[in-house]
C-alpha positions in Angstrom: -15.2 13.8 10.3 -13.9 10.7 8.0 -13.5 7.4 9.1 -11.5 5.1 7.9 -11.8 1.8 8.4 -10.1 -1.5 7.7 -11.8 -4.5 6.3 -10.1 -7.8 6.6 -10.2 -10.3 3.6 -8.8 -13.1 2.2 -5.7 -14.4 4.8 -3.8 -11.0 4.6 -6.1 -8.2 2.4 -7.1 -4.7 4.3 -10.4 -3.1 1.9 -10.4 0.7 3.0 -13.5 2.0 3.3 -13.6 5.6 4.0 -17.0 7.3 4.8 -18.9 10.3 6.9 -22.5 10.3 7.7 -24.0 8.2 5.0 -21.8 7.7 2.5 -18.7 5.6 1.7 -15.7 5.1 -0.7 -14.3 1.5 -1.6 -10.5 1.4 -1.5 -9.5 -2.2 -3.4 -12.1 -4.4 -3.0 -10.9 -7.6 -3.6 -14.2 -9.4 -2.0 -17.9 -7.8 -2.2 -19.1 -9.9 0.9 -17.2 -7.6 3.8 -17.9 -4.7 2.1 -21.8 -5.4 1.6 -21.7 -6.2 5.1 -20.0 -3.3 6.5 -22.4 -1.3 4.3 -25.5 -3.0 5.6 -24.6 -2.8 9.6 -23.0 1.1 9.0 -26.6 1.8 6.5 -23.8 3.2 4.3 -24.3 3.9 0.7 -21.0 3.6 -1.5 -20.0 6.3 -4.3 -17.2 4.9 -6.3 -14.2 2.3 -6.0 -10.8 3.4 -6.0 -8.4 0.4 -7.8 -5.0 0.8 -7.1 -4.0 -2.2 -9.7 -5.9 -5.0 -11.5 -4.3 -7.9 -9.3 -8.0 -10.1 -8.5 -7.6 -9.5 -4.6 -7.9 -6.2 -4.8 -10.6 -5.9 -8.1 -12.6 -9.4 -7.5 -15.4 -8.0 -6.2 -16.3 -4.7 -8.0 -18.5 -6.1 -10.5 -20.8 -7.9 -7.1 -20.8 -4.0 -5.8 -22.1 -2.8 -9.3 -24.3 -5.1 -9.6 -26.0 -3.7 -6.6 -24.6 -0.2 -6.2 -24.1 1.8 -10.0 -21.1 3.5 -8.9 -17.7 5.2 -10.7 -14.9 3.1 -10.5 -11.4 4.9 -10.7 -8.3 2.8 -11.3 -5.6 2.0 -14.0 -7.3 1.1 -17.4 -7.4 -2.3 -18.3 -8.7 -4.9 -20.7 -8.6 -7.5 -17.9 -11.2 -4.6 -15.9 -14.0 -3.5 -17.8 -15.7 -2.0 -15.2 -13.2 0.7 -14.9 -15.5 3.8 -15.7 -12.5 6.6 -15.2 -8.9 5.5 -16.0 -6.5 7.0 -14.0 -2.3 7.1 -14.8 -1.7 10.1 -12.0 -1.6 13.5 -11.6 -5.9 13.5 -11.7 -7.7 14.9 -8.8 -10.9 13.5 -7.9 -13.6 15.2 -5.9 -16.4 13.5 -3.8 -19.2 16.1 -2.9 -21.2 13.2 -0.8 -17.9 13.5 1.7 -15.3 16.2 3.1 -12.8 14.4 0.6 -10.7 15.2 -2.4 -8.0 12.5 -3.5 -5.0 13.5 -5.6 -3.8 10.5 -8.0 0.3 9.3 -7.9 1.4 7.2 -10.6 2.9 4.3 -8.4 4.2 2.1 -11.4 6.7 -0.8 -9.8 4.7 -3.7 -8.3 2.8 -3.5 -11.6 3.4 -1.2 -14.9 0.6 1.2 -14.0 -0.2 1.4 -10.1 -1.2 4.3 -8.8 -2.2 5.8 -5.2 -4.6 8.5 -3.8 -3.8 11.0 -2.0 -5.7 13.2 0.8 -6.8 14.0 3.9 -3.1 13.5 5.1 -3.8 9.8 3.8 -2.1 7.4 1.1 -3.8 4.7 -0.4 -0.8 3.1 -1.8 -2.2 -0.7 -2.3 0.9 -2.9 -3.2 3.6 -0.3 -3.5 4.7 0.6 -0.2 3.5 -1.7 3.0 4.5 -1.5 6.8 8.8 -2.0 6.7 8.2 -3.5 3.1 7.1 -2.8 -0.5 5.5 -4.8 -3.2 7.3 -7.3 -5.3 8.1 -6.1 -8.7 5.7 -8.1 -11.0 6.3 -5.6 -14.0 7.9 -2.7 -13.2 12.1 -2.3 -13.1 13.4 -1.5 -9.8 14.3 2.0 -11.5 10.3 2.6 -11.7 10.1 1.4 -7.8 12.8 3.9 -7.1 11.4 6.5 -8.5 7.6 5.8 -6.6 8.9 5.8 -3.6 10.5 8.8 -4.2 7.3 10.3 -5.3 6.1 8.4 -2.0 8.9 10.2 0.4 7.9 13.8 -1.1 4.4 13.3 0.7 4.5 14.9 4.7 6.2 12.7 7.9 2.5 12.8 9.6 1.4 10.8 6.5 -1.0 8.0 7.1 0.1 5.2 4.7 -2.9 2.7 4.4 -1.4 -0.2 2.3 -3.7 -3.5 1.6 -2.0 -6.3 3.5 -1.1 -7.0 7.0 2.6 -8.1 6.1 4.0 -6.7 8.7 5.4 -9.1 10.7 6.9 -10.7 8.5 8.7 -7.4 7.0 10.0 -6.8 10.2 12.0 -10.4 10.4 13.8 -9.5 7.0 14.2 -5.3 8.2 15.7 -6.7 11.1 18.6 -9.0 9.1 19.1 -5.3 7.3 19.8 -3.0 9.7 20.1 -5.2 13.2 21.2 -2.1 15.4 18.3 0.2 14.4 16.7 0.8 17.7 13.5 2.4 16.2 13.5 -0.7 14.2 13.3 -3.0 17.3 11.0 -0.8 18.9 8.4 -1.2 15.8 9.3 -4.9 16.1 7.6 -4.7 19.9 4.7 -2.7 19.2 3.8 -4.6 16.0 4.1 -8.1 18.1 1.6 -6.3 20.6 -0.6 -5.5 18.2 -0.9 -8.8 16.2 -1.3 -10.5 19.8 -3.7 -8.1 20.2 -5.4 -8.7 17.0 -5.2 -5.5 16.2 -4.5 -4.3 12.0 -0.6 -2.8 12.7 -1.7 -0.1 10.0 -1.8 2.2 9.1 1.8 3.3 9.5 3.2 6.9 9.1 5.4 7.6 6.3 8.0 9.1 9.3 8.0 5.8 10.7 8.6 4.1 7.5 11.6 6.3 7.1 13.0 5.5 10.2 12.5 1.8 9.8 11.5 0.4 6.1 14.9 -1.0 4.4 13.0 0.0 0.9 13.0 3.7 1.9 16.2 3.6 3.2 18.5 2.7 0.1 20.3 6.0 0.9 21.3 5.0 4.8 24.7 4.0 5.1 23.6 0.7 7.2 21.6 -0.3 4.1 24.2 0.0 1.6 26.4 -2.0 3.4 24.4 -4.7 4.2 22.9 -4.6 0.3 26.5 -4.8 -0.6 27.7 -7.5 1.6 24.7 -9.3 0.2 25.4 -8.8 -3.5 29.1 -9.5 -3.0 30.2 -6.2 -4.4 30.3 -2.4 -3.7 26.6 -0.8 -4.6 26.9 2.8 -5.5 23.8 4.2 -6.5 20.3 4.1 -5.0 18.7 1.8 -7.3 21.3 -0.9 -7.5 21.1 -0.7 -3.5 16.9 -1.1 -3.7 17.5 -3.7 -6.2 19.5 -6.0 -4.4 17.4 -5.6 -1.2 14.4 -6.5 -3.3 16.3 -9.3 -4.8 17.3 -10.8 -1.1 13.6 -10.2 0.2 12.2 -12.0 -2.5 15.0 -15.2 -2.2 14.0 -15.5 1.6 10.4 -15.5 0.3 11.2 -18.3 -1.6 13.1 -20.0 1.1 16.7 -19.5 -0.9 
């Protein structure tokens, strides 16, 4: 059986670490000292890092954990990350005989020109492209690359664990909530993620049925998201990116405090 657990970090980062018996997988490890301690108390021995994208918190501490584990490390090639011994840009499947696990790779490009996610065991490891009722800001990518990742994204099964890398979920909620104010599964993820964070508890993973039912960036074909996109933008939207685009573009004012 695979666990897979949660690693806080840093004021908002989840590290994945996925392992069975004795030995362990390093999803985005933006800081070696969880990790080596997790490690230590679980007397787990890591066998490759999986990168979703160079940003530091997810990559700052993979050269610590090569320093004392020798170990693959999968992710996007590079300059900035040397230590990226098998580049990945999707469609790659990777095979772990130390656990009961096989990952297929999705190029994820959007929050940055080459993100990519891993896929199995009915779980996505989509770091910054899709969290809990948000996605990631669009750093490099065009919101027509975004569209098209989430797409790739909704092609994946309902039961779908989505395992994203920061607990923004609150916070999502408050602008979902100014989208589509009469979505009553909406305001019932609203109470259950207030009870977890009370109960500080990680309100992820997520399902990607959930995230359907709820996350305005999946939704830019719902009729309540249109209109509220267009009411925002001042003008009719008409197609599915123009719709994400705008939605993106009033997430990321509010962010700002516009």
């Amino acid at each position: 059986m695979l666990h897979i657990v949660p690693l806080p970090a840093f004021d908002d980062n989840y590290i994945w670490i996925i392992h069975h018996d004795r030995h362990a997988v390093i999803v985005d490890p933006g800081d070696a000292a969880p990790v080596l301690g997790y490690l230590r108390a679980q007397s787990l021995t890591p066998v490759a890092v999986l990168a979703t994208h160079h940003h530091g918190d997810h990559t700052g501490g993979v050269a610590d954990l090569l320093a004392r584990f020798p170990m693959p490390v999968y992710g996007p090639p590079r300059p900035s990350l040397p230590e990226i011994s098998h580049p990945l840009t999707g469609g790659e499947r990777i095979d772990f005989p130390e656990l009961p696990l096989s990952l297929d790779t999705l190029a994820l490009p959007g929050h940055t020109r080459d993100h990519v996610g891993y896929y199995g065991a009915n779980s996505l490891f989509c770091g910054d492209t899709l969290f809990s009722c948000g996605c990631g800001r669009l750093f490099e990518g065009t919101p027509a690359q975004m569209v098209t990742s989430l797409h790739r994204i909704l092609r994946l099964p309902d039961d779908t664990r989505i395992y994203c890398a920061h607990e923004y979920t609150l916070e999502n909620l408050r602008f979902a909530n100014r989208v589509e104010p009469g979505n009553l599964a909406l305001a019932a993820r609203t109470q259950e993620a207030q009870a977890q964070r009370q109960a500080r508890q990680p309100t992820v993973p997520t399902t990607l049925g959930m995230e359907r039912r709820t996350n305005p960036f999946l939704r830019f074909r719902e009729a309540a998201v249109i209109a509220a996109a267009s009411r925002h933008a001042g003008r009719p939207l008409t197609d599915e990116v123009a719709t994400f685009a705008e939605t993106r573009r009033w997430k990321d004012e509010i962010d700002r405090g516009l």
